[in-house]
N, C-alpha and C positions, 0 to 999 in steps of 0.2 A: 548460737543461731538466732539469730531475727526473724519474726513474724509477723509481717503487716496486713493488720486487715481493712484492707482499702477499702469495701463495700461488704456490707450486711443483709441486705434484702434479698428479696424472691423477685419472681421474674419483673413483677410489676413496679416494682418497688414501692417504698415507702415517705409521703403518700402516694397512693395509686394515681399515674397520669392522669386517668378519663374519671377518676372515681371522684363522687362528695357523700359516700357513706358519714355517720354520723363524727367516724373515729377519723377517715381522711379529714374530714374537714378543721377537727381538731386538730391534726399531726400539720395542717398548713400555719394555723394559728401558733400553735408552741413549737415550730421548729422542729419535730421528730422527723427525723431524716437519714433514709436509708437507700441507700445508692447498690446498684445491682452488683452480686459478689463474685469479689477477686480476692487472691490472697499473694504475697509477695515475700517470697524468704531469701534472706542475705541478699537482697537485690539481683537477685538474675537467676530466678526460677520464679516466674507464676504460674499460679493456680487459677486456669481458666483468663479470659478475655472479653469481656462485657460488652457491653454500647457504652458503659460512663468509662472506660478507660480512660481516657483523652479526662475528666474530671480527676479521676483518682490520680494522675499525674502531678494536675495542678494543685489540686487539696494536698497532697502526699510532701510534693517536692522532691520525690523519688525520680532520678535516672531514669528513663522508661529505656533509652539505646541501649542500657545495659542488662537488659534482658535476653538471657543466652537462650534460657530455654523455657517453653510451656507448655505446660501439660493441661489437656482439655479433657474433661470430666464428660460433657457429651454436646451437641452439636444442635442444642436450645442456643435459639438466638442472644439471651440473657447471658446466655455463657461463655458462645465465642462468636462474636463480631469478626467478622475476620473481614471486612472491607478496612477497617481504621487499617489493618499490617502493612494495605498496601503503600504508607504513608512513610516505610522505612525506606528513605534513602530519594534518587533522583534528585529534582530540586527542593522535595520536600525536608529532608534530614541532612546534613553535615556533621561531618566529627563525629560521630555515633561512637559509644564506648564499645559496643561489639554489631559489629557492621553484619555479621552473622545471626541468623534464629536458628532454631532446631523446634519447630511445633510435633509435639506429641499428642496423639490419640485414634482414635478407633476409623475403620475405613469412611466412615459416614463422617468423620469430622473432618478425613483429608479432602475428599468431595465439596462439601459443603464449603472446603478455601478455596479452590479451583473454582468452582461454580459464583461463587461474590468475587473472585479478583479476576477471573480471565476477561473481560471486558478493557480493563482499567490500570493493572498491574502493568509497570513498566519494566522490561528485561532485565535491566539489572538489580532491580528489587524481585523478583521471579526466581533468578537467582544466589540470592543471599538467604533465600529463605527452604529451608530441607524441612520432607513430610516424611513424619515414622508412622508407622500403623501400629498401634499395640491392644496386646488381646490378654482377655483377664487371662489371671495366672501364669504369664510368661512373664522374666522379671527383664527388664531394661537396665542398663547403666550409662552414665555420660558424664562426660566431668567428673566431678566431685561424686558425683550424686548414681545411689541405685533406687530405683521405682520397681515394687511390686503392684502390679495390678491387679484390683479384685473386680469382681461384677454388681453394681448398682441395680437394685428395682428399680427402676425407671421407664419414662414411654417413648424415649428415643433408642435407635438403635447399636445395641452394643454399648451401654452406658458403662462406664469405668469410676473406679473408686479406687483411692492410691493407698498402698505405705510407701513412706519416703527415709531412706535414710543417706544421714553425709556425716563422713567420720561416726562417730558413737552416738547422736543424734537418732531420735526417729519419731515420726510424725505419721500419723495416721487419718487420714483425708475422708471423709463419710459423708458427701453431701455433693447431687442431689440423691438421695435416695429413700425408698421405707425400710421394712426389716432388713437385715442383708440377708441373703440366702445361707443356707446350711454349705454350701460349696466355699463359701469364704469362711466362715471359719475352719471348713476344714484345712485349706489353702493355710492360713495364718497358723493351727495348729503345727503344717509341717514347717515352715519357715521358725518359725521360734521365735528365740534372740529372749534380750531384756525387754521391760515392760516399755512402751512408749514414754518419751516423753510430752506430747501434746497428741490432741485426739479434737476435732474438729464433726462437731455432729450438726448434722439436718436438724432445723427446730423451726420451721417452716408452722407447724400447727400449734406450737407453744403450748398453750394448756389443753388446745381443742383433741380430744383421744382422733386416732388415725383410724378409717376403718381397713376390714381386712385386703388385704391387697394394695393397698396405697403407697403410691410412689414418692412422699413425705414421711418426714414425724414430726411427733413432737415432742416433750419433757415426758411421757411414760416409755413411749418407744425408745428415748435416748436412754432411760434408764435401764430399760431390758435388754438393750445392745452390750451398755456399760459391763451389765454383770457376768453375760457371756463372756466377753474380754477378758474379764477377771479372771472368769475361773480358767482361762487359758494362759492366763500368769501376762496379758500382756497390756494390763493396767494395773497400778497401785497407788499407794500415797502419795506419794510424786508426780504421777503421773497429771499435769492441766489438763482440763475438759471443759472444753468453749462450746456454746452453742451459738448458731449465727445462721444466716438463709431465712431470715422472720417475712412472715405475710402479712400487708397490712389486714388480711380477712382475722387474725391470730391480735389485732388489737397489741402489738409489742412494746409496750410504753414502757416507761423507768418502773413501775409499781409493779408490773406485773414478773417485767423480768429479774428483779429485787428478788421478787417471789421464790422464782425458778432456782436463783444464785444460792438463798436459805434453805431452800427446803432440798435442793442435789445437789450441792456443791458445786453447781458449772459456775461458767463464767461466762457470761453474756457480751458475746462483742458487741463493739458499735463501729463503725465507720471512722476508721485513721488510728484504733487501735494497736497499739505493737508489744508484742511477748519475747522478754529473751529466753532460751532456753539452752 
């Protein structure tokens, strides 16, 4: 299974558009560059839908037509753009490798495409494109692929957080969100299986502690998340643990995420990264 991670940043990205704190102004200087996140497996399932979409294409060199299906985490504009979909097909696209979508996520996310495309969306782009609703703990299947949904701390409504698996694969999707709830691991408790293969955490605050109730983490949170996992057998040695979603407020530079790689073992994505697994 292939894992691309097309964009790394928080809403604002990295540096922040409107921002000249001391650290933006550096991150213009040295090139630190963190494009809003999406994630892209085997080519035709993403994770989420940004505004740098249309970038992550060009930087990538990835298919975007061949995107069958997405699955949207929640309905923050940094997440899903959903004016760029309207751009599948009419005179805009030809040849597409799959002239079909299938977006997945929460009622507020199928709203939120209705609402940015009905102005503009051309019929036959309207329909080539099918809206699922999905709600924590109900599990999905399509294609290859089965999705259990957990529930996100978040401030949008009905935020979703994924396990993904295809064939003996499994991937477990944790971002945006703070602690998870007590409800998801009980959810995972009953689902089972073997330990994941990759595990994808919120590091949004990187070294800065989250307080209580925050819809972020960072490197303590991701560790307390970690060990809960564990002791439910479904992380271990094997197991990669990426951290990725950095805020320039979090200062994410080469040194500090070094830092983070040393001292927990994650792995700090960056922007055009890819994991086989």
């Amino acid at each position: 299974m292939k894992i691309e991670f097309l964009g790394t940043g928080a809403a604002e990205g990295v540096p922040a558009m409107f921002c000249n704190c001391a650290f933006c102004q550096r991150a213009r200087k040295e090139k630190i560059f963190r494009t809003r996140t999406q994630i892209l497996i085997d080519g035709e399932l993403s994770i989420d839908f940004p505004p740098d979409a249309y970038y992550h294409m060009y930087q990538s060199g990835a298919d975007f037509s061949a995107i069958r299906y997405l699955l949207v985490t929640h309905a923050h504009q940094d997440h899903f753009f959903a004016n760029d979909i309207m751009l599948r097909g009419y005179k805009f696209a030809s040849d597409m490798t799959s002239p079909e979508l299938d977006i997945f996520g929460s009622e507020e996310v199928c709203e939120i495409f209705c609402e940015s495309t009905r102005r503009e969306i051309k019929p036959d782009v309207k329909e080539s494109v099918r809206l699922y609703v999905l709600n924590a703990f109900e599990e999905a299947r399509f294609g290859d692929w089965r999705v259990y949904p957990l529930k996100a701390q978040h401030s949008s409504r009905d935020p979703l957080l994924f396990l993904i698996e295809k064939g003996d694969k499994r991937i477990l999707h944790l971002h945006d969100t703070g602690l998870l709830p007590e409800e998801d691991y009980e959810y995972l408790a009953k689902i089972g299986g073997k330990p994941v293969d990759l595990v994808t955490l919120d590091c949004t605050y990187v070294y800065n502690r989250a307080h209580e109730g925050a819809r972020h983490m960072g490197v303590y949170e991701d560790a307390e998340v970690l060990a809960r996992l564990k002791r439910l057998g479904l992380v271990d040695g094997h197991t990669k643990k990426v951290i990725s979603h950095f805020s320039h407020n979090s200062h994410p530079d080469g040194e500090l995420l070094r830092r983070a790689e040393k001292e927990f073992g994650f792995i700090a994505a960056y922007d055009g990264m890819t994991l086989e697994i």
